[in-house]
C-alpha positions in Angstrom: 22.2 1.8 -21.1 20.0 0.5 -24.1 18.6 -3.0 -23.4 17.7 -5.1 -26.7 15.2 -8.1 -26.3 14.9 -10.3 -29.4 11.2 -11.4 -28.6 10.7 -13.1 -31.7 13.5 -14.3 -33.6 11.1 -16.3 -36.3 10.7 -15.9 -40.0 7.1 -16.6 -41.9 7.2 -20.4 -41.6 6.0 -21.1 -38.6 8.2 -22.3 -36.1 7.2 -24.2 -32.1 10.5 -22.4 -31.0 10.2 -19.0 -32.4 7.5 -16.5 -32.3 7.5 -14.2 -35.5 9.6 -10.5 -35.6 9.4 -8.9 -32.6 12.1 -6.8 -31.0 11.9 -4.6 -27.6 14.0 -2.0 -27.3 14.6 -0.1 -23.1 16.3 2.8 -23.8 16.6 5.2 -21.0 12.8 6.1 -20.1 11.6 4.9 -23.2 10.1 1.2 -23.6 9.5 0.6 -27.3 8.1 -2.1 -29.2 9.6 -3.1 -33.2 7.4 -5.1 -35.0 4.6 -7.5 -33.7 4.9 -10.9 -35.2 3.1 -14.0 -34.5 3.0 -14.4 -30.4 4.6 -11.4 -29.3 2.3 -11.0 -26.4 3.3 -14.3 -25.2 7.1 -13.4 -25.6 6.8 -9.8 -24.9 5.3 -10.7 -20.7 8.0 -13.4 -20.7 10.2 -10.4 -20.8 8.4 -8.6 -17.9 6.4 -5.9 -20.4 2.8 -5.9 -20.2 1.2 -3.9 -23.1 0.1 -0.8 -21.2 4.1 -0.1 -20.3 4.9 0.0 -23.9 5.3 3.8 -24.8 5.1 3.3 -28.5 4.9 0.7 -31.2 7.5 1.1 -34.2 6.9 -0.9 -37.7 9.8 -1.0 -40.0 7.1 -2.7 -42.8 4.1 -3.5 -43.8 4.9 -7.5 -44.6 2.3 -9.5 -42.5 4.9 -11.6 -40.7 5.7 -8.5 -38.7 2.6 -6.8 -38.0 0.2 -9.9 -37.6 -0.2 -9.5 -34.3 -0.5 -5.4 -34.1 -4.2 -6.0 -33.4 -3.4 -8.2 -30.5 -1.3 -5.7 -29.2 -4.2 -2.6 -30.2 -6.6 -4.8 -28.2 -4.6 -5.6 -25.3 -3.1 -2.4 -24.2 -6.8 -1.0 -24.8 -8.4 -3.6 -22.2 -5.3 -3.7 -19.9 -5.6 0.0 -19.2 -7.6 1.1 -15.9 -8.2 4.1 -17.5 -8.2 5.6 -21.3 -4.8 5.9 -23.1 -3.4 6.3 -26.0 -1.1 3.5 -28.4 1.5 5.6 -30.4 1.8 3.6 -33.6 5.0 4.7 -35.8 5.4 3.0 -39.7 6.1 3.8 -42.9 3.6 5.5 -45.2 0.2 2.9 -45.4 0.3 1.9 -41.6 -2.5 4.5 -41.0 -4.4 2.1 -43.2 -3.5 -1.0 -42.0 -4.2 0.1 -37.9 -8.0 1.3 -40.0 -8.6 -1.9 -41.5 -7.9 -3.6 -38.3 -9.8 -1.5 -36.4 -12.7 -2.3 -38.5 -12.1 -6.1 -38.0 -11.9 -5.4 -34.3 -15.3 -3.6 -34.5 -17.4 -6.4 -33.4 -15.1 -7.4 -30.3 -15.1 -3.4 -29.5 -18.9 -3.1 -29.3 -19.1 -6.6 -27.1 -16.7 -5.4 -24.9 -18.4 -1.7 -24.6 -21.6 -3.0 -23.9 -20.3 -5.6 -21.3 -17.5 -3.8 -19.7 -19.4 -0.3 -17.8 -15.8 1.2 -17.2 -15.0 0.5 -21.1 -17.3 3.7 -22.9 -14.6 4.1 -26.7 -12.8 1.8 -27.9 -9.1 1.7 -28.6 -7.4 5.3 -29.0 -4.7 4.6 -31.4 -2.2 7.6 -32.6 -1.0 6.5 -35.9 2.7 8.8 -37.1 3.3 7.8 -40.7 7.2 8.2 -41.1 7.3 10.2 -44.3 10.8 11.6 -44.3 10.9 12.1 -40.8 14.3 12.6 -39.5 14.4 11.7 -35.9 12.0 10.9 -32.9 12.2 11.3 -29.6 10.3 9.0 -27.2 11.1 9.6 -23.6 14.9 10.4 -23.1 15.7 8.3 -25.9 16.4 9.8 -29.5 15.0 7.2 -32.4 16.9 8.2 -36.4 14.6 6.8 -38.5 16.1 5.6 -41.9 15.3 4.2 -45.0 16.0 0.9 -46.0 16.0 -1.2 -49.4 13.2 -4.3 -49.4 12.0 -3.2 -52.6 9.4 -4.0 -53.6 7.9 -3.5 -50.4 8.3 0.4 -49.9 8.8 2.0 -47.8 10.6 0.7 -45.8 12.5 2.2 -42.7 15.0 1.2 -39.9 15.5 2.7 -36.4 18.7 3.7 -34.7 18.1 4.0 -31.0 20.6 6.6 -29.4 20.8 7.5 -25.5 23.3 8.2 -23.2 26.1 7.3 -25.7 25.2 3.5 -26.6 23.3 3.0 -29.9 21.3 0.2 -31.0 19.6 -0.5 -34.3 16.9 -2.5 -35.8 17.8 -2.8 -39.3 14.3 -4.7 -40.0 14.0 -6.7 -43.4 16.6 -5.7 -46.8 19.3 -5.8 -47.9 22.8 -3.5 -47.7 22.0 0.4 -48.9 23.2 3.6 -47.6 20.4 4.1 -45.8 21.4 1.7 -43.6 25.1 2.2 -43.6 24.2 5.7 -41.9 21.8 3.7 -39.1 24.7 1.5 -37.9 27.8 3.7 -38.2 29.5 3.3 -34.9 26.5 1.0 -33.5 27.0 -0.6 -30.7 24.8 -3.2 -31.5 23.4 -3.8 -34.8 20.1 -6.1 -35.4 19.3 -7.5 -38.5 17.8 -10.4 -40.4 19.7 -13.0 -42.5 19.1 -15.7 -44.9 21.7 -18.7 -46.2 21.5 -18.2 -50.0 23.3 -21.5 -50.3 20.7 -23.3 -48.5 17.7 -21.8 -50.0 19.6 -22.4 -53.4 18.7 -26.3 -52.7 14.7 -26.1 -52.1 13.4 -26.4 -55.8 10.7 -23.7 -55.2 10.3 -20.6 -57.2 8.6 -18.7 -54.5 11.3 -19.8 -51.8 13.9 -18.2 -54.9 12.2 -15.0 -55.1 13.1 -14.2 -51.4 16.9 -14.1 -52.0 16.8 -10.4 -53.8 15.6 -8.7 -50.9 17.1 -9.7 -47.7 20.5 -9.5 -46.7 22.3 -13.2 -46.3 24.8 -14.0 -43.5 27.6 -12.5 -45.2 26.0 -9.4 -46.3 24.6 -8.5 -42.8 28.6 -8.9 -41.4 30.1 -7.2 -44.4 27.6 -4.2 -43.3 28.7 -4.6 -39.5 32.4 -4.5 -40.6 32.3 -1.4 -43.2 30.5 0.6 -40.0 32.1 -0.3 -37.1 29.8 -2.0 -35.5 30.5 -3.8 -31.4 28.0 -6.2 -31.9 26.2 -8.4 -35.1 23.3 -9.9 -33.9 21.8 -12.4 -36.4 17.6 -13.2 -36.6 14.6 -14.1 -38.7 16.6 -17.0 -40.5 15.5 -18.3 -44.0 15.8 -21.2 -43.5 15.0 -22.2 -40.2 18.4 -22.9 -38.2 18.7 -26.1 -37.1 20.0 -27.7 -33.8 23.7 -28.3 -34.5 23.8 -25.1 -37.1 25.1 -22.3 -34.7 29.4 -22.8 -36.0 28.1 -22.8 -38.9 26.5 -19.5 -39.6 28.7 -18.1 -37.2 31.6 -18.9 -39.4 30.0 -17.8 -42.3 29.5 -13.9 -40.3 33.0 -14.0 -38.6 35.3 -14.5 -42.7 33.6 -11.1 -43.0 33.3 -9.7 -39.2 36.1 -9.6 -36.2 33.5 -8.5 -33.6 30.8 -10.0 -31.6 28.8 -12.4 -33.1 24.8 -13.4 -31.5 22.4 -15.7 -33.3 19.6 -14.6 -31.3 16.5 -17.0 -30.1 13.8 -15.7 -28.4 14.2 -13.6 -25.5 17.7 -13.3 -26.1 19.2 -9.6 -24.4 21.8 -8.0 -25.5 22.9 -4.7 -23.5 24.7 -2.1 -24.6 
C-alpha cells in the first residue's frame, strides 16, 4: 500500500488553515518527504513523522513557496538525531546550491549549537542528488520515476511517480499538462496536483496575479489530464485563489465535466491510500 498525506495544501498567500506545499508519501519501507512549505514541521508531527524518520526529502522546484521551510527540516532532523546521520536531499538541477546557501545562513545557529551541545561535534550532513536526467530512484522497497514537468520559466522542473507493490501514486508538483507528465500518471492510482480557477483569478485586476495563469494547470486541465491517463483518483491542492468555505461543489463540478473518477480537494492532513 502507498499512503499519501497532503500536509500542506496552501499556495503562496498565506493562509491560518493551510500550511504551504508539503506532501508525504509511505510507500512500503520508504517514508519520503515532497516539498517543504511554510509549517511543514508543524503538519508533518501531526501526521505522526518526526524528522529523523524521514528517509529522504524530494523537491519538484526551486519556487520558495515549496522549499521555505527545507532549512527547518535540515536543522531539525540534524538536532533530533541521537547520533550523526545523513538528510538525502533529491531536486532538480540548482538545489545543491540552494541546501549551500542555506547552510551558510544556518552557520551561526550551527556553531552555537556545537559549542553548547558536547554530543553535537559537525553540523548537518546533508546528501544533496541533483536529478539531471535521472530515470528512476529507489528509496527503500519503493521505486520513485522521476519526470519532467513544464513550469517554464522555472526549469527544471520534475515530478515523481511512486510505484510499490502494484499501487502508484504521483506528485505532479506545479505546471501545467505536458508529456512528461502524461507518462507520470498513466494508470495512477492516485494522481496529486495543483490547480488554479482561471475564472476567478480573471476578476482580481492585478498584473502579477495574471501572470500565474500560464504556468499552472486550472481545475479543468488537472481532470482532463486524470481522464486521458486513467487515473483512480484526482486529488486537487495548492488553490489560486484560496477556496472558500461553501466552494467545495463548485470546483468539484468544474473537475467532474472533465473526470468520471474520484474527486479529493485536499486540506491539510488529508490521506488518501491507495
Amino acid at each position: 500500500m502507498i499512503s499519501v498525506t497532503v500536509l500542506g495544501s496552501g499556495s503562496p498567500v498565506p493562509d491560518p488553515n493551510r500550511a504551504g506545499p508539503s506532501t508525504l508519501v509511505r510507500a512500503g519501507d520508504a517514508t519520503v518527504l515532497v516539498d517543504a512549505g511554510r509549517g511543514v514541521l508543524m503538519r508533518l508531527v501531526a501526521a505522526g513523522v518526526l524528522p529523523p524518520m524521514l528517509d529522504a526529502v524530494l523537491l519538484t522546484h526551486l519556487h520558495s513557496d515549496h522549499i521555505t521551510d527545507l532549512n527547518d527540516v535540515i536543522t531539525t532532523h540534524w538536532v533530533m538525531n541521537p547520533t550523526p546521520a545523513t538528510l538525502h536531499v533529491y531536486g532538480p538541477v540548482g538545489t545543491q546550491r540552494v541546501v549551500d546557501e542555506i547552510l551558510a545562513m544556518l552557520a551561526p545557529d550551527i556553531g552555537y549549537r556545537i559549542a553548547h551541545h558536547d554530543d553535537l561535534t559537525t553540523g548537518p550532513q546533508i546528501a544533496v542528488h541533483e536529478l539531471d536526467g535521472t530515470p528512476d530512484l529507489t528509496i527503500g522497497d519503493a521505486r520513485i520515476v522521476v519526470g519532467a514537468t513544464d513550469h517554464r520559466p522555472v526549469e527544471p522542473t520534475v515530478g515523481f511517480r511512486f510505484e510499490h507493490g502494484g499501487s502508484v501514486a504521483v506528485i505532479a508538483g506545479d505546471g501545467i499538462p505536458c508529456a512528461g507528465l502524461d507518462d507520470l500518471c498513466r494508470g495512477a492510482d492516485v494522481y496529486v496536483q495543483t490547480v488554479i480557477r482561471p475564472d476567478l483569478v480573471a476578476l482580481v485586476p492585478s498584473a502579477r496575479l495574471q501572470d500565474i495563469l500560464d504556468y499552472h494547470s486550472s481545475v479543468e486541465q488537472a481532470a482532463q489530464t486524470a481522464a486521458r491517463n486513467d487515473v483512480g483518483t484526482l486529488v486537487m491542492t495548492h488553490y489560486v485563489p484560496p477556496l472558500q468555505p461553501g466552494q467545495d461543489g463548485e470546483w468539484r463540478a468544474l473537475a467532474a465535466a472533465h473526470f468520471d473518477g474520484v474527486i479529493v480537494l485536499a486540506d491539510d492532513l488529508t490521506v488518501i491510500d491507495c
